[in-house]
C-alpha positions in Angstrom: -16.5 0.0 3.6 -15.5 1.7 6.7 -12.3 3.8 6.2 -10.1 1.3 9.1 -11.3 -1.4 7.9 -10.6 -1.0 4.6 -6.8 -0.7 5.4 -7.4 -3.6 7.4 -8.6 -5.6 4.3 -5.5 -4.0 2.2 -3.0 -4.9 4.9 -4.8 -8.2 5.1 -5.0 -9.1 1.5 -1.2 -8.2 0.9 0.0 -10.5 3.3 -1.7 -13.3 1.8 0.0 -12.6 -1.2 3.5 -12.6 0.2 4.0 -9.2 0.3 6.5 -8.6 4.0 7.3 -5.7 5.6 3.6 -3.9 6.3 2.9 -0.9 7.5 -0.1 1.0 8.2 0.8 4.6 9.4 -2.3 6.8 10.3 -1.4 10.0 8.6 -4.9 11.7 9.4 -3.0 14.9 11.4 -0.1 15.2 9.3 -1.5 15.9 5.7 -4.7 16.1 3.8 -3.7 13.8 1.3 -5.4 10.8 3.4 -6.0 9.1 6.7 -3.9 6.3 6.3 -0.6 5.3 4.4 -0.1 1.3 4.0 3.4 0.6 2.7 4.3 -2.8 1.7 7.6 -4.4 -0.1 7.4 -7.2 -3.1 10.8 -9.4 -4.0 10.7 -8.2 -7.6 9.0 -6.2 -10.2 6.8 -8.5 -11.4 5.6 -9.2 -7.7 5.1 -5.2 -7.1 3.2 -5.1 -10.1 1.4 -8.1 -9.5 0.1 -7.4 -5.7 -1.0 -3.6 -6.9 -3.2 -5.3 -9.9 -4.6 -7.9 -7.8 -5.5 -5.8 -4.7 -6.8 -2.9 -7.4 -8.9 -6.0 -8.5 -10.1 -7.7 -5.2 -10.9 -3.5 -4.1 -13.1 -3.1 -7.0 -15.2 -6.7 -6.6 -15.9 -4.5 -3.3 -17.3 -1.5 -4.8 -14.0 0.7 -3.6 -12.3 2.0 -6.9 -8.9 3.8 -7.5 -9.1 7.5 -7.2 -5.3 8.1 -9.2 -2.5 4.8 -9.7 1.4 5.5 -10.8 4.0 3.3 -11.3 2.0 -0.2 -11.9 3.4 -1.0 -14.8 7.3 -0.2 -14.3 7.1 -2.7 -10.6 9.6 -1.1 -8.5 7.1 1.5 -6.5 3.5 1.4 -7.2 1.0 3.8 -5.8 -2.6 3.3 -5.3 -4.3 6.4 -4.4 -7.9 4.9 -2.7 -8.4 8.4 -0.2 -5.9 6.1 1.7 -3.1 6.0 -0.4 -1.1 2.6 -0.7 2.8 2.3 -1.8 3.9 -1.0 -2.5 7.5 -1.4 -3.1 11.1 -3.5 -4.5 13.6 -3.1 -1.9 15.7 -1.2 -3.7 13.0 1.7 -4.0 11.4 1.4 -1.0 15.1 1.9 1.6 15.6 5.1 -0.8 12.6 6.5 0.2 12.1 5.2 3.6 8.5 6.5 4.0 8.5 5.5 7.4 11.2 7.8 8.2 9.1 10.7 7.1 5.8 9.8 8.0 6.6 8.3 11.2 7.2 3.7 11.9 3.3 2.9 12.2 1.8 -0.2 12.6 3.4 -3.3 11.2 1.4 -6.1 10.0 1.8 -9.1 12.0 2.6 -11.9 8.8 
């Protein structure tokens, strides 16, 4: 898959499983680490955890595997580390951070 439209999928596939709040913030000039950021929110642990094993499932049925993941299995910020790296968040977690704030507001998914 082509890089953008791979974040489109991701952005995509979290909204139809009720994850709010997406953002997609092309990072591409500010760091190395990857050409996209895609920061989402769930309502609860089991919800974070949930939407990053599911979307780490429905990548792989597409041939595009996780590079590193941290922080699946606790639910309140999961990273999934794709060459575009993908933060899914509780609320709680996610304002303490504020991602957006450092990385700049991006695109927000309209869901």
């Amino acid at each position: 898959m082509e890089n953008i439209k791979t974040v489109d999928f991701i952005c995509e596939y979290l909204s139809g499983k009720k994850a709010y709040d997406i953002v997609k913030i092309n990072v591409a000039e500010k760091t190395v680490l990857a050409d996209y950021f895609v920061i989402a929110s769930g309502r609860s642990t089991t919800q974070v955890r949930s939407l990053a094993e599911n979307l780490e499932e429905a990548l792989e049925e597409r041939g595009v595997t996780v590079k590193r993941r941290e922080g699946v299995r606790e639910g309140r910020w999961a990273v999934l580390d794709y060459g575009n790296v993908i933060h899914i968040f509780n609320d709680e977690q996610r304002l303490f951070y504020h991602l957006e704030r450092l990385w700049g507001e991006g695109e927000k998914q309209d869901k």
